[in-house]
C-alpha positions as CSV (number, residue, x, y, z in Angstrom):
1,X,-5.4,-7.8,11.9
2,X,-3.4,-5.4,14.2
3,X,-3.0,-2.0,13.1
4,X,0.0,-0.5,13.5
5,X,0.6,3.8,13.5
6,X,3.8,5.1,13.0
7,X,4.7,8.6,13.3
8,X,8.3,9.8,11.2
9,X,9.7,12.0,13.6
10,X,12.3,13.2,10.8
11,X,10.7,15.6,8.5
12,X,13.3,14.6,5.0
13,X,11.6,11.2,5.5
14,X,8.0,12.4,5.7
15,X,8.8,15.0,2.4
16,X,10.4,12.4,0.8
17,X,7.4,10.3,1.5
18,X,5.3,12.4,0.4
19,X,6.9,13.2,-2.9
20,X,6.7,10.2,-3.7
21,X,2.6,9.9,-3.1
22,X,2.1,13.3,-4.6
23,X,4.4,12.2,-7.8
24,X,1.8,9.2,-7.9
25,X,4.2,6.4,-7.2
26,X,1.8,5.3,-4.5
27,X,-1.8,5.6,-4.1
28,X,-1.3,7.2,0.1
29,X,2.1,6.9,2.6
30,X,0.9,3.9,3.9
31,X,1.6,2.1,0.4
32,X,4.4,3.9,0.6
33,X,5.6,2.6,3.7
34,X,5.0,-0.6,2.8
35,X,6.3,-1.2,0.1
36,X,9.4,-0.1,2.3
37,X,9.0,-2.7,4.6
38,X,8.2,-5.2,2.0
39,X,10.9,-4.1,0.3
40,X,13.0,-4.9,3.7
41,X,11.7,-8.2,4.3
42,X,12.9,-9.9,0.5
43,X,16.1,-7.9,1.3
44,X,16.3,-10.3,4.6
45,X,15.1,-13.5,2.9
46,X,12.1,-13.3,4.7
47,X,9.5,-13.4,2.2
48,X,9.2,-16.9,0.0
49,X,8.8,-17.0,-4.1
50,X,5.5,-16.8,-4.1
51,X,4.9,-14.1,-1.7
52,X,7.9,-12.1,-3.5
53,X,5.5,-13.5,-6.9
54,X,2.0,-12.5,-5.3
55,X,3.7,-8.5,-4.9
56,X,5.2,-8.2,-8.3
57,X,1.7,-9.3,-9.5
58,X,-0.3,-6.8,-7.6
59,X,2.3,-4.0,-8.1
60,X,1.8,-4.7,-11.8
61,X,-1.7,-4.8,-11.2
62,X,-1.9,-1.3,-10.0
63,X,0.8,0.1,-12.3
64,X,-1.8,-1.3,-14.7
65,X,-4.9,0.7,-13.4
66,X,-6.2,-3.0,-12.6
67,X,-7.7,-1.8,-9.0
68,X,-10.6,-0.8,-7.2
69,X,-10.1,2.0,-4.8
70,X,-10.6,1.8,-1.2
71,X,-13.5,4.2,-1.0
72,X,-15.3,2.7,-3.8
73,X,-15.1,-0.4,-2.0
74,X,-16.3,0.8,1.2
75,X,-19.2,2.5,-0.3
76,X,-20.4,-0.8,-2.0
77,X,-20.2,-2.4,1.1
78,X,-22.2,0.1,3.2
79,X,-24.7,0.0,0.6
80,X,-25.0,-4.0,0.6
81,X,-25.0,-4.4,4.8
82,X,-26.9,-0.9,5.4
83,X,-30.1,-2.4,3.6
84,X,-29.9,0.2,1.1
């Protein structure tokens, strides 16, 4: 998986942004972002049914509190491969 870093170079985007994460619409600006682009991409017809289907399930997932977060994940992880 590539990663990609972008950097908002106009500062209304990166408030509005982070109003958004800080109102707890999204868990960080990356989700944020990406919903964006995901958002873009069904907009375009580039996304089939079931990939349009697979987001609405996960974003009602999450709306749901039906997640695991990212550090909780990483710590059960380091704990299993660390030998600990």
């Amino acid at each position: 998986m590539n990663i990609m870093h972008v950097e908002l170079t106009k500062p209304k985007l990166q408030k509005f942004i982070d109003d958004q994460v800080q109102a707890g619409h999204f868990p960080s600006a990356q989700a944020a972002i990406e919903t964006a682009v995901e958002q873009m991409m069904i907009d375009h017809g580039e996304l089939d049914q079931e990939t349009i289907n697979a987001i609405a399930r996960a974003d009602s997932q999450y709306e749901n509190g039906q997640f695991v977060e990212w550090r909780d994940v990483r710590d059960q992880l380091r704990s299993k491969y660390s030998g600990k």
